[in-house]
Legacy VTK file of the C-alpha trace (Angstrom):
# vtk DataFile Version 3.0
C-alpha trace
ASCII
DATASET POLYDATA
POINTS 475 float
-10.851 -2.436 -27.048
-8.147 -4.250 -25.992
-8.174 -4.713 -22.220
-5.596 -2.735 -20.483
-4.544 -0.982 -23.584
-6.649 2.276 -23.181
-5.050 2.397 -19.968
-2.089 3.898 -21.126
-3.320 5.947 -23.837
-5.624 7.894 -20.596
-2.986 10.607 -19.906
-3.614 13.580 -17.424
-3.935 15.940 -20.007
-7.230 14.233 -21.335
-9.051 14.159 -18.267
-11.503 17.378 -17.390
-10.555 19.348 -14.781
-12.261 19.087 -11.306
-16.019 19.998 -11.477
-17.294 20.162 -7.927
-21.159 20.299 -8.278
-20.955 16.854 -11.068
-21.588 13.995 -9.708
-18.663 12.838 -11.902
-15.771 14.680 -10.413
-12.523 14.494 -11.504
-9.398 14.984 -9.472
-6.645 15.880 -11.445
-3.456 13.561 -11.510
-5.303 10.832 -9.335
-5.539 7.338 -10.904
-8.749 6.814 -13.249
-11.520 4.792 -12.506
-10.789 1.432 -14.772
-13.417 -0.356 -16.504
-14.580 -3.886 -15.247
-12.992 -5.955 -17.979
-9.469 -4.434 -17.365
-10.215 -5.264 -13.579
-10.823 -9.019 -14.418
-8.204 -9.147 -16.687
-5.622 -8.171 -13.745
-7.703 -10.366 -11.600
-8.304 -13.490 -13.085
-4.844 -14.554 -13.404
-4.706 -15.374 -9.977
-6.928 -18.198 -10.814
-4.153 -19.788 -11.731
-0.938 -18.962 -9.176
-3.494 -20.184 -6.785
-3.870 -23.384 -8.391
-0.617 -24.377 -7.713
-0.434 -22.890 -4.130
-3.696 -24.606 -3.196
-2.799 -28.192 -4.189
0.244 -27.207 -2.446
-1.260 -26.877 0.851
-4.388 -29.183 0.380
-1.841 -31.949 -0.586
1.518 -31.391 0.952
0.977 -33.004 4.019
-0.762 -35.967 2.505
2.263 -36.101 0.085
4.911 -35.906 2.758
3.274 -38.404 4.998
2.717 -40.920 1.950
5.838 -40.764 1.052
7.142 -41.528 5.244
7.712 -38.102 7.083
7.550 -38.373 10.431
4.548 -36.635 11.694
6.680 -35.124 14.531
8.779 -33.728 11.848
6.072 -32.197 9.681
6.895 -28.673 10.699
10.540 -28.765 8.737
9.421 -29.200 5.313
6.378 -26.722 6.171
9.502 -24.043 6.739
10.302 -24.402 3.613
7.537 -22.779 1.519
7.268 -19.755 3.715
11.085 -19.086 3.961
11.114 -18.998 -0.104
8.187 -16.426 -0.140
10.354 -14.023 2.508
13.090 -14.779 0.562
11.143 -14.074 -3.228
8.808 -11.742 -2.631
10.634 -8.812 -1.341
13.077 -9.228 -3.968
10.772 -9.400 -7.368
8.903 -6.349 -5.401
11.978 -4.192 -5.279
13.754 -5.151 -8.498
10.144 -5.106 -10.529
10.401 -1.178 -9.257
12.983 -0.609 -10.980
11.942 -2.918 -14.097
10.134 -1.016 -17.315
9.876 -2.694 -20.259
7.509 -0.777 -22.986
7.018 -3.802 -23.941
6.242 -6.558 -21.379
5.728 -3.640 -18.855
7.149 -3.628 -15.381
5.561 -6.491 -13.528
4.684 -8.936 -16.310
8.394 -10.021 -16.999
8.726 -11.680 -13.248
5.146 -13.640 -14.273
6.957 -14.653 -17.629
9.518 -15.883 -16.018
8.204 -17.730 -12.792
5.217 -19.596 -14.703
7.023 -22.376 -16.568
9.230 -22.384 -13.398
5.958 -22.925 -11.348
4.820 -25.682 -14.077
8.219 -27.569 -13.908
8.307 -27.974 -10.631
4.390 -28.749 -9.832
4.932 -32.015 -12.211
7.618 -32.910 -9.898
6.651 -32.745 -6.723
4.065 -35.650 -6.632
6.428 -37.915 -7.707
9.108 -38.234 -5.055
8.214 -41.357 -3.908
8.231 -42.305 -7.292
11.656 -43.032 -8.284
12.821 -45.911 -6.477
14.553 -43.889 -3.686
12.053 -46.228 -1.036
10.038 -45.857 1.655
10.779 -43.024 4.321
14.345 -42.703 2.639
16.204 -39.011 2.886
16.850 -39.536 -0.775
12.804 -39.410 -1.244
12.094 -36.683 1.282
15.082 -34.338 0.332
13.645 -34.522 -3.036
10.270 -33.555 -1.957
11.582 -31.052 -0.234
13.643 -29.487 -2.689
10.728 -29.550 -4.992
8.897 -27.828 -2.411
11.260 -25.115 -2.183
11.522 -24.132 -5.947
7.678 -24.740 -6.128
7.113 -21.757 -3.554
9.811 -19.402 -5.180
8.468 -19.921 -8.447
4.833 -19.464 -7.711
5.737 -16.625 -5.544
7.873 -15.214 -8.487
3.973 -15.596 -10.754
1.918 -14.185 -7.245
3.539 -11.118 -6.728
2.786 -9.389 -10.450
-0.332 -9.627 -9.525
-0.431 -8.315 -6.427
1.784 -5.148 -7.259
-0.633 -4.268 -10.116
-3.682 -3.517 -7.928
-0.796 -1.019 -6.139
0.114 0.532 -9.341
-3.219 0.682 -11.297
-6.551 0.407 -9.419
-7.833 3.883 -7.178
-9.069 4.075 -3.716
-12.490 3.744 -5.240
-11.824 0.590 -6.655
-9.723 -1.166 -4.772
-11.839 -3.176 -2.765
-13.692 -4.474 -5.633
-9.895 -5.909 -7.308
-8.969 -6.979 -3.933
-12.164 -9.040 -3.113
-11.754 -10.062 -7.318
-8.418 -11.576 -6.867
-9.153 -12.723 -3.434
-12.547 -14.414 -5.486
-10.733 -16.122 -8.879
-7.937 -16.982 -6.451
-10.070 -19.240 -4.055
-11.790 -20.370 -7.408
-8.965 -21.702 -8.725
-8.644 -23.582 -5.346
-11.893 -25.280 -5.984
-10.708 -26.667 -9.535
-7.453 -27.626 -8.348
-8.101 -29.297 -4.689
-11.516 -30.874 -6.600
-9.236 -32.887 -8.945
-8.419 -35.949 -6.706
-11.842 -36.567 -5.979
-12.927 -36.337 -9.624
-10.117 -38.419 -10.629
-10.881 -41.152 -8.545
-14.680 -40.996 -9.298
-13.691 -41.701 -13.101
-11.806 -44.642 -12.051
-8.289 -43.081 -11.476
-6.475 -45.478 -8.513
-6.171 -43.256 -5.306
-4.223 -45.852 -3.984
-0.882 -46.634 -4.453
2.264 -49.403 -3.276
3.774 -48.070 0.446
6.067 -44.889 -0.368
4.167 -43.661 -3.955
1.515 -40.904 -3.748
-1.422 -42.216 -6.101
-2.162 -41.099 -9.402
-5.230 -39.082 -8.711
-3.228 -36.908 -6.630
-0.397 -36.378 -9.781
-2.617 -36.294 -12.376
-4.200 -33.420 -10.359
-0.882 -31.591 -10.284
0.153 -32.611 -13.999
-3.352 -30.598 -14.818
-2.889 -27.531 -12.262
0.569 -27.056 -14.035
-1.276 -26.765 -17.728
-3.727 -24.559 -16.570
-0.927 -22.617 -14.674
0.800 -22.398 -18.024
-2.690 -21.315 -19.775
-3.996 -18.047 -17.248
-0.306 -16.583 -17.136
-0.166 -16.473 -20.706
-4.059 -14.879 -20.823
-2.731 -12.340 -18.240
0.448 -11.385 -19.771
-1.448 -10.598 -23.086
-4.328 -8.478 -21.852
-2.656 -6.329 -19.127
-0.591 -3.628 -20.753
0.600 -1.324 -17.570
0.976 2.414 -17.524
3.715 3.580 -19.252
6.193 5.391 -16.643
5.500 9.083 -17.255
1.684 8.098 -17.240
2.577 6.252 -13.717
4.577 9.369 -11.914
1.890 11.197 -13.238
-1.037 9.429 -11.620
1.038 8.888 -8.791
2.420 12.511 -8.170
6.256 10.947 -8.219
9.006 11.953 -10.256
9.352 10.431 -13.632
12.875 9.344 -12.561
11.697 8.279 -9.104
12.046 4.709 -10.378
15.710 4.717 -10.682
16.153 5.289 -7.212
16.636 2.218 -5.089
17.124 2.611 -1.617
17.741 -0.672 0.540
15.122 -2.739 1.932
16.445 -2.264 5.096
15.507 1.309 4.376
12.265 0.926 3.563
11.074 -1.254 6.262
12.725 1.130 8.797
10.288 3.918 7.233
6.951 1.714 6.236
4.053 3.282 7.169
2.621 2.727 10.344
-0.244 0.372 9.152
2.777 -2.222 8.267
3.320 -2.649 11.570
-0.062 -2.604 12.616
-1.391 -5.301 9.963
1.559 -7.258 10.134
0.702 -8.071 14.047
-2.760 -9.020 13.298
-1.400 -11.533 10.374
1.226 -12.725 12.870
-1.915 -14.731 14.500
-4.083 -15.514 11.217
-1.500 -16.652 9.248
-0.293 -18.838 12.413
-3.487 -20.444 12.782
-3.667 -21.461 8.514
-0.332 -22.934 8.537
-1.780 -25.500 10.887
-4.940 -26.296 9.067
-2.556 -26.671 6.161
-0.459 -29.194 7.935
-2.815 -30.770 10.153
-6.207 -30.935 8.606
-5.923 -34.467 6.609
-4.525 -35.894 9.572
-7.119 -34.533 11.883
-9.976 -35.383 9.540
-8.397 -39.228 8.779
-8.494 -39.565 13.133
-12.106 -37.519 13.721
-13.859 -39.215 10.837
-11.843 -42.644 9.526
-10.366 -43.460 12.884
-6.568 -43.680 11.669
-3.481 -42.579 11.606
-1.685 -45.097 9.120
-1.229 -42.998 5.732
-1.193 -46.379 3.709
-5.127 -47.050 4.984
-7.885 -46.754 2.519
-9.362 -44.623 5.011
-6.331 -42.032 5.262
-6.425 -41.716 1.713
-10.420 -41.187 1.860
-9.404 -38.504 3.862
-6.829 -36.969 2.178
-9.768 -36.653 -1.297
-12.280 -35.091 1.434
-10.038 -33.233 2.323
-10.022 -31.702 -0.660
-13.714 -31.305 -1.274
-13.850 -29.249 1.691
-11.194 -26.959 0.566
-13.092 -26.812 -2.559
-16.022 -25.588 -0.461
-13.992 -23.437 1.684
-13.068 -21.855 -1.680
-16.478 -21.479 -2.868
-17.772 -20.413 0.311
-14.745 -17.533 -0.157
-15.814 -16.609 -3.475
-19.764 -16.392 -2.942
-18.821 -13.693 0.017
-16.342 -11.964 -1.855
-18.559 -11.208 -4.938
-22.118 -10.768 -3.138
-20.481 -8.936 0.269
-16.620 -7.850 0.287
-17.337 -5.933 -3.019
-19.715 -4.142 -1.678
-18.901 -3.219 1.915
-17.961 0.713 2.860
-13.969 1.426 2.666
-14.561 2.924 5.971
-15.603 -0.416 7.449
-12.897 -2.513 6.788
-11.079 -2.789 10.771
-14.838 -3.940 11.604
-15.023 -6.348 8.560
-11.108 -7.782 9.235
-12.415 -8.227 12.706
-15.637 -10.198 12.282
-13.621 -12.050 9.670
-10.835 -13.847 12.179
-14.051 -14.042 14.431
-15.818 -16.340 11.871
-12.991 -18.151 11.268
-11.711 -19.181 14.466
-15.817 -20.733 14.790
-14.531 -23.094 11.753
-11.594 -24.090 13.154
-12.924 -24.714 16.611
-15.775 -26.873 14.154
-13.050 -28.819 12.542
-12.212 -29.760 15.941
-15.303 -30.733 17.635
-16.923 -32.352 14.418
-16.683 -36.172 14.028
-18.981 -36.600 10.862
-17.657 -35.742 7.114
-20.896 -33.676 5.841
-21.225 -31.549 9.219
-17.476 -30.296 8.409
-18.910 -28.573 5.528
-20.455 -26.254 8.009
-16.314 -24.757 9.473
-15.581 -25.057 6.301
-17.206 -22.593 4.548
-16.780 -20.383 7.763
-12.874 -21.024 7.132
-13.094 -19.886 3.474
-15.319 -16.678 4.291
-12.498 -15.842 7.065
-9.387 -16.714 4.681
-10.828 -14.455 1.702
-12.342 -11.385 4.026
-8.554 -11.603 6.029
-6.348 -11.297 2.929
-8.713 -8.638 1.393
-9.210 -6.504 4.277
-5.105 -6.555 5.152
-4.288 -5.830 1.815
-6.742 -2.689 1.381
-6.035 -1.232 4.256
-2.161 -1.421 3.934
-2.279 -0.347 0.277
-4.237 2.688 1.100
-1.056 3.980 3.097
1.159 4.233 0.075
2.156 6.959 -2.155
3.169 5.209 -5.324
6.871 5.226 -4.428
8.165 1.931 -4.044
5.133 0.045 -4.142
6.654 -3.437 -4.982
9.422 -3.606 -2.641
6.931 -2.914 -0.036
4.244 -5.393 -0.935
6.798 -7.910 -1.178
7.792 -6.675 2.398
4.378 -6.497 3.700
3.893 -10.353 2.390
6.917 -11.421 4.614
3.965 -10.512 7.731
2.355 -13.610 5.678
5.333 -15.569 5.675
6.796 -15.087 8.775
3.806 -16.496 11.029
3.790 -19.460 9.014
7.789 -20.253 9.733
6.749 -19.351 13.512
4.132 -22.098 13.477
5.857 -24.388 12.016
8.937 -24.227 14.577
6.372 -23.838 17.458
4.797 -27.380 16.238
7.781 -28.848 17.202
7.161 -28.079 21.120
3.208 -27.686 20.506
2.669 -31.136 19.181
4.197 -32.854 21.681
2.689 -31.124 24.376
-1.134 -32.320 23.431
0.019 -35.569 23.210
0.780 -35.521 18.951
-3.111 -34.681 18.651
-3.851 -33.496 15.072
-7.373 -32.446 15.804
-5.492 -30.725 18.937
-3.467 -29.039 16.590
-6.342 -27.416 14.382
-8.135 -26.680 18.162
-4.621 -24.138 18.577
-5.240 -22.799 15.286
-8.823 -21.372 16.483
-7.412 -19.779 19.695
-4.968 -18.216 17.295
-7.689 -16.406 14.967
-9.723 -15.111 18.372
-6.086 -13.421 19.506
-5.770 -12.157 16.064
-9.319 -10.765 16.010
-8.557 -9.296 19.491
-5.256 -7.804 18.050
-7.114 -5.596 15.259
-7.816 -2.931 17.897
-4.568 -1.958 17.434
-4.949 -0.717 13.838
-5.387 2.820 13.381
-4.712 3.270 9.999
-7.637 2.232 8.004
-8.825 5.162 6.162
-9.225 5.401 2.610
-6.603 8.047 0.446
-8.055 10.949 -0.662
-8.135 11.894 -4.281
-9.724 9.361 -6.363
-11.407 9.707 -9.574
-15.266 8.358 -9.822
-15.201 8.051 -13.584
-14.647 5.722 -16.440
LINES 1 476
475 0 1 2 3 4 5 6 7 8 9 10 11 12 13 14 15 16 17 18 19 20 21 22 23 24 25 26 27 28 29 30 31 32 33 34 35 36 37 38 39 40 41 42 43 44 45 46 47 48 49 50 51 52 53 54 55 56 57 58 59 60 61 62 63 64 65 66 67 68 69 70 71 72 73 74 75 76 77 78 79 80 81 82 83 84 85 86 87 88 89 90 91 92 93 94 95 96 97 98 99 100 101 102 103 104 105 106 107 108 109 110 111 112 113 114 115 116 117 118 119 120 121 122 123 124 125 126 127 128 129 130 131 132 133 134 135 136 137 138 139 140 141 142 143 144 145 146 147 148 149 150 151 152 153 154 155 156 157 158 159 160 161 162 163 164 165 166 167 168 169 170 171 172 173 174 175 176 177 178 179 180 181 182 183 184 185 186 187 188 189 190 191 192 193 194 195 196 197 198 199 200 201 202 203 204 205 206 207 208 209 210 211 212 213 214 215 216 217 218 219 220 221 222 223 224 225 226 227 228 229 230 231 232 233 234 235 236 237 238 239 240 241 242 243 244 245 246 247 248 249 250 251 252 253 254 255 256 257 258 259 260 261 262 263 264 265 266 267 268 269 270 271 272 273 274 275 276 277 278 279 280 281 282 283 284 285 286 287 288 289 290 291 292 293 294 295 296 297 298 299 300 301 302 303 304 305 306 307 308 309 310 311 312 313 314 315 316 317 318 319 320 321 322 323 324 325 326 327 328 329 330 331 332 333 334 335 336 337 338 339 340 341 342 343 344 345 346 347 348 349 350 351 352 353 354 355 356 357 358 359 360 361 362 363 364 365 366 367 368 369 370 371 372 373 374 375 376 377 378 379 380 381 382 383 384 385 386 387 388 389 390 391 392 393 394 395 396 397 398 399 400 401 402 403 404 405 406 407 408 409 410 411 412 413 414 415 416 417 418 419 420 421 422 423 424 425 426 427 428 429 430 431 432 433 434 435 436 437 438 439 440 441 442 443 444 445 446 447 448 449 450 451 452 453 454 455 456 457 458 459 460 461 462 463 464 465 466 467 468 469 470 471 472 473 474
C-alpha cells in the first residue's frame, strides 16, 4: 500500500461499532490507530528541516564570530531566528487551517513551498564573508544576518507541516510514539548535519580559512544539508496523503465547514486551553537555557579546552568541529532515549518524565561548565540531548492532548511562539548577563543550567496532562 493513502479511504462508516468485552475496541468517530510505516513516513521528514536548523545553531555563532561579530553583540543576530519563527509559525498554522487541497492536502503545500526556500538560503549563509565585503564590515554581517532571517522563516515554513500532522492524524494512543519519532529522526538528522565539518576536514577539506571567510568544511557542510533538505521534503510530500476534510470533521467530531471559519489569533490565544499557559511557562526557562548553549558553547569549549578566544586560531576552529561532534552525540544520545524509553513510557507519566528531563539536562549544562577536557564533555552531552528530545516530546504531548481538532494549526503555531519567545528573552538578557560575569562564555552556559533547574521546578504548575479519551486501539 501506499503509505498514507489508506488513510483516507478508512471512513467512519467502515469501522465496527464499539465492542466492550474485545480487546480491540473501537470508538466510533475517534481517529484510527495508523500503521507504523504511515507513522515514519510523517516522521522522517523531520530528518531533514532539522538539518538545516541544527547546522544553524551548531554553526551560527562560529559563523558570526569568523566573519567579526562582536561577542558582546552576539545576542542581536541570535533575535533574529526566533523573531521569524513567532512571526512564521502562527501564520502557516492558521492559514494551513483553512488550506485543502485534494491534491497536495492541507499542510503539504506550506512544505512545498518553504523547502527550496530553506535550500536557497542554507547555500548562502556560509558565505558572507565570502564576497569581498571584509573583515568585521556591516556589509558582511547585515548579509549574514539577512540570510539568517529568511533561513529561519523558510525552515519554519518546512517545520510546521510536520508538526500540525501529528495534531490532525495520529490518536491519543499513538501520539507519544510520533512525538518521540519526530523528536528521534529530527535529532538524527542533527548528527549527519553537525558531523559534516569534522568529516570534511578528516578527508582533507581546509577548516581554515584567510581572516573574515568561514572555511570550506563548514560550507560544504551546508551546500550538502541543503540537498538532502531538498531530498526528505520531496519523500514526505509523496507518501503522506492527509485525510480528506469530511473524513477529518468526522474523526474529529467538527463540522465539515468548521474549516472556513477563521477567527483571529488574538482570539484564539485569549481562549487556548489552559495547558498553553501552563507549558508555555515551563518552556519560558528550557528554551532560555538552549539559546545560550547555542550561542555560547563554541566559545566556551575554544576557552575550557583550547585556551582562546581569537576565532582566527587553529584552536578556535578545533573547537568550533568538536563542537559539532558533540552535538552529533547529543543527537544520538536523543535518539537512543527516544526509541528505547520515550516510546514506551505511560501517557499518564509525562509531568514526571518533562520533569526529570530539565533535571538531566541542567546536570549537562552545569558539565559543560565545569569540564576542561574534550572526551569528558561527551558525558553533558549526551545528558543535554536526552533533556532536549524528552522536553520537546513531553510539551508537545501534553499540549496536543488538550485540543479538539478545531484550529489545530493556528494553535501549534501559537504554542511554538512559547519556543520562540524565551529564546528572544535570552538573547536581550545576554546583553546585561554577559557583562555582568565578566564576558565569561563558560559563565554563560553555567546560567543556562540554573535556567533548566527553575524550569524543572516550574512543571508543578501543570495540571493538564491527561490523555483524551476516545481513542481507537486498532489498525
Amino acid at each position: 500500500m501506499n503509505v498514507g493513502r489508506k488513510v483516507k479511504a478508512q471512513t467512519i462508516s467502515e469501522q465496527p461499532s464499539i465492542n466492550s468485552n474485545s480487546k480491540n475496541a473501537v470508538i466510533t468517530n475517534s481517529l484510527p490507530s495508523l500503521p507504523l510505516s504511515t507513522i515514519f513516513a510523517m516522521t522522517f521528514g523531520f530528518f531533514g528541516v532539522n538539518m538545516a536548523f541544527s547546522l544553524q545553531s551548531s554553526q551560527m555563532g562560529r559563523i558570526f564570530q569568523t566573519i567579526g561579530a562582536d561577542p558582546t553583540k552576539l545576542g542581536f543576530f541570535f533575535i533574529l531566528p526566533p523573531l521569524a519563527g513567532m512571526v512564521v509559525q502562527p501564520l502557516v498554522g492558521k492559514y494551513s487551517d483553512l488550506t485543502w487541497s485534494n491534491k497536495f492536502g492541507r499542510r503539504m503545500p506550506y512544505l512545498m513551498l518553504g523547502a527550496p526556500i530553506a535550500a536557497l538560503v542554507m547555500a548562502l549563509l556560509p558565505n558572507a564573508g565570502s564576497f569581498g565585503f571584509g573583515y568585521a564590515s556591516m556589509a558582511a554581517l547585515i548579509f549574514g544576518a539577512i540570510a539568517i532571517l529568511f533561513m529561519d522563516l523558510s525552515s519554519n515554513v518546512c517545520m510546521q507541516p510536520f508538526k500540525m500532522i501529528i495534531g490532525d492524524m495520529v490518536n491519543e494512543d499513538q501520539k507519544d510514539l510520533a512525538w518521540s519519532w519526530q523528536q528521534s529522526f529530527s535529532n538524527l538528522g542533527g548528527v549527519v548535519a553537525t558531523v559534516f565539518p569534522f568529516l570534511l576536514t578528516i578527508c582533507g577539506i581546509s577548516n581554515v580559512a584567510k581572516r573574515g571567510v568561514v572555511p570550506l568544511s563548514v560550507r560544504l557542510s551546508f551546500y550538502i544539508g541543503a540537498v538532502i533538505l531538498l531530498a526528505i521534503s520531496v519523500f514526505t510530500i509523496i507518501k503522506v496523503k492527509e485525510y480528506d476534510p469530511e473524513t477529518y470533521a468526522k474523526y474529529h467530531h467538527i463540522d465539515l465547514k468548521h474549516h472556513q471559519m477563521a477567527p483571529s489569533l488574538w482570539k484564539l490565544i485569549k481562549q487556548a486551553p489552559r495547558s498553553f499557559w501552563e507549558v508555555s511557562f515551563v518552556q519560558l526557562f528550557d528554551w532560555f537555557a538552549f539559546q545560550y548553549l547555542w550561542t555560547y558553547a563554541t566559545g566556551a569549549i575554544a576557552k575550557n579546552v583550547w585556551n582562546t578566544a581569537d576565532t582566527a586560531s587553529a584552536g578556535y576552529q578545533a573547537a568550533g568541529n568538536w563542537y559539532g561532534i558533540l552535538t552529533c552525540i547529543q543527537s544520538l544520545a536523543a535518539v537512543v532515549w527516544g526509541f528505547l524509553v520515550l516510546s514506551k513510557t505511560n501517557p499518564y507519566k509525562r509531568k514526571f518524565w518533562f520533569r526529570i528531563g530539565l533535571i538531566i539536562g541542567a546536570l549537562g549544562f552545569i558539565g559543560v561548565f565545569i569540564i576542561h577536557n574534550q572526551y569528558l564533555l561527551i558525558l553533558p552531552f549526551c545528558l543535554i540531548g536526552i533533556s532536549y528530545l524528552t522536553m520537546q516530546t513531553e510539551a508537545f504531548s501534553i499540549f496536543t492532548s488538550s485540543l479538539d481538532g478545531k484550529n489545530e494549526g493556528a494553535y501549534m503555531g501559537l504554542f511554538n511562539c512559547g519556543i520562540c519567545l524565551p529564546q528572544i528573552i535570552a538573547s536581550v538578557a545576554s546583553f546585561a548577563i554577559f557583562p555582568l560575569i565578566d564576558q565569561s562564555m563558560p559563565g554563560m552556559i553555567l546560567v543556562a543550567g540554573i535556567a533548566m533547574l527553575l524550569g524543572a521546578v516550574a512543571v508543578g504548575i501543570i495540571k493538564e496532562d491527561k490523555p483524551q479519551k476516545g481513542t481507537i486501539n486498532h489498525v
